[in-house]
N, C-alpha and C positions, 0 to 999 in steps of 0.2 A: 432828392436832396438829403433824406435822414441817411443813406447809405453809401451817398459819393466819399466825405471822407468827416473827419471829424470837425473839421472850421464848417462844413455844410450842414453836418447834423447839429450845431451850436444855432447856426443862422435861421434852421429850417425850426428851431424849437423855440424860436422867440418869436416863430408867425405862428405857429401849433402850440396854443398853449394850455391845451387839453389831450390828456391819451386814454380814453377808452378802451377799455377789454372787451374784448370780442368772443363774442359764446360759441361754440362750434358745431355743437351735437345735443340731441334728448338722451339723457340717460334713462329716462323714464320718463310717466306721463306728467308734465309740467317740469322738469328737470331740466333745466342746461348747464352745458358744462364750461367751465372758462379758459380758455387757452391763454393763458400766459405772456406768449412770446407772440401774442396775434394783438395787436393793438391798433385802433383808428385813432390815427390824430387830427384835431380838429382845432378850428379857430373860429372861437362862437360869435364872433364880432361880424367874421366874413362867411363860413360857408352854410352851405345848408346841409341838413342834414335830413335823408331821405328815408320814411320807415314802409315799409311795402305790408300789405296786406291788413286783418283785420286784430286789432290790437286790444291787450288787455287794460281799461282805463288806468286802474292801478300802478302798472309795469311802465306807462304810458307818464304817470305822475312822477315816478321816483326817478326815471331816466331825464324829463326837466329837473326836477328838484338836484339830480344827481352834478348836470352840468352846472347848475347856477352854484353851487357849492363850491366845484373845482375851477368855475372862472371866477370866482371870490375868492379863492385861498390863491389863487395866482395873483392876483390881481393888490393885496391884501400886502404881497411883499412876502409871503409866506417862501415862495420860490424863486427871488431873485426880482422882482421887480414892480413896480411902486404904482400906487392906485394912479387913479385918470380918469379925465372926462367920462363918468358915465360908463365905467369897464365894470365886470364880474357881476352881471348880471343874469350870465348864463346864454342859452343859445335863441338866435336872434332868429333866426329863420329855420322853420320846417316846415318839412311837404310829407305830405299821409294820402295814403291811399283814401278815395270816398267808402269802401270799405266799412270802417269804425264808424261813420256818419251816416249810411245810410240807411236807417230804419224810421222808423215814422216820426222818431221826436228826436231824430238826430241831430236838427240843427237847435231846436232846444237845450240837448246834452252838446254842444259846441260851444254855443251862447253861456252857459253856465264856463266851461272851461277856459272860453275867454274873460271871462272876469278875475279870472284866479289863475288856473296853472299856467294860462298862455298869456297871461297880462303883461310879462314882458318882450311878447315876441313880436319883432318888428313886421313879419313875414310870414304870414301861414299861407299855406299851398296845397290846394289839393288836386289829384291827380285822376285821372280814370284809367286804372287798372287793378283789379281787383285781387291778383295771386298774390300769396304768403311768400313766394322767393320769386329773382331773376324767369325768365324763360328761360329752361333748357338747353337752347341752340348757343347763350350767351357763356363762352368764357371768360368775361371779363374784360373790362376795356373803363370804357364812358358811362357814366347815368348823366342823361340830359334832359332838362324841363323845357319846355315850349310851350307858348301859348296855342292853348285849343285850338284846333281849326273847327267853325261855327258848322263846315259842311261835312264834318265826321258824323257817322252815325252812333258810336258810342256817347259822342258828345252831346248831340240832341237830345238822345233818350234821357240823357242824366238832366238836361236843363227842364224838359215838357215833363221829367217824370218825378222822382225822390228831389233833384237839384234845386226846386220850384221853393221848396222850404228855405232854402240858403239866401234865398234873393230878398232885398228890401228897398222898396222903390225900381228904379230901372240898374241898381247896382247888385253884388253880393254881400254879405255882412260882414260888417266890421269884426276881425277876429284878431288880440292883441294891440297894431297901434292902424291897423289899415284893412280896407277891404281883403275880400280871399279873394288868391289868384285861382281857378279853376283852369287846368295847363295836363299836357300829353306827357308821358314819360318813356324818354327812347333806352335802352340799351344797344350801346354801341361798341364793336370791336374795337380794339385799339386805345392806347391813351394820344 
């Protein structure tokens, strides 16, 4: 829709009402560079936003703090359009690799970030796949979440082994406003 024609890219920028820049390369060690004309548009209300591999807490905070800013300064009237029920609050649902969680006081260090950087996330998700990018074989298409299948063995291991922390009673914990979903993440050809 941003590129059919201009009444699409109007229509499509009043359901995206966030544009993220997008980093593309290390210029050096911790270095990224911003690509300009590479933007993710996002709608923190509806999508989720997926971050792959093992993440710096920090880099981790200022990217929440960054969306709740720009879905406040939307939302604020700053860009055309008027507060609302419960809007600019930032991004409502993410999914992270187990990754950043799984060492021994992981869900300690979760537990703490749900009180605070993830206090307003309606939807935390975490996934079992551990790599910093896509698979290799993937050009691009689909990222799709799915709930676990109980007779994966990735999935076992995570639940009898490090995922054993996350549980509380016959549930997972409470992360933001609701349990975490623990779920498979496909990359898929095609849109």
């Amino acid at each position: 829709m941003l590129s059919v024609s201009a009444e699409a890219r109007a229509a499509a920028l009043e359901f995206y009402t966030v544009a993220l820049p997008l980093c593309v390369s290390h210029a050096g060690p911790g270095d990224l560079l911003r690509d300009g004309d590479r933007l993710l548009y996002v709608n923190p209300e509806e999508d989720t936003v997926v971050l792959l591999g093992d993440l710096d807490y920090g880099r981790l905070t200022n990217l929440l703090e960054w969306f709740r800013k720009e879905d406040a300064a939307y939302h604020s009237g700053r860009r055309g359009a008027g507060a609302g029920g419960g809007r600019g609050k930032g991004l409502r649902r993410l999914a992270m690799s187990v990754a950043p969680w799984s060492h021994a006081v992981g869900a300690a260090t979760l537990k703490a970030f749900a009180r605070t950087v993830f206090a307003d996330v309606e939807e935390f998700v975490m996934f079992i796949y551990k790599e910093p990018i896509p698979p290799e074989t993937w050009r691009g298409g689909r990222v799709v979440l799915q709930e676990a299948c109980a007779e994966e063995d990735a999935y076992r291991r995570f639940v009898i082994g490090r995922g054993k922390q996350f549980r509380e009673g016959n549930g997972w914990v409470v992360v933001g406003k609701r349990p975490i979903k623990v779920v498979d993440i496909q990359f898929l050809e095609g849109w």
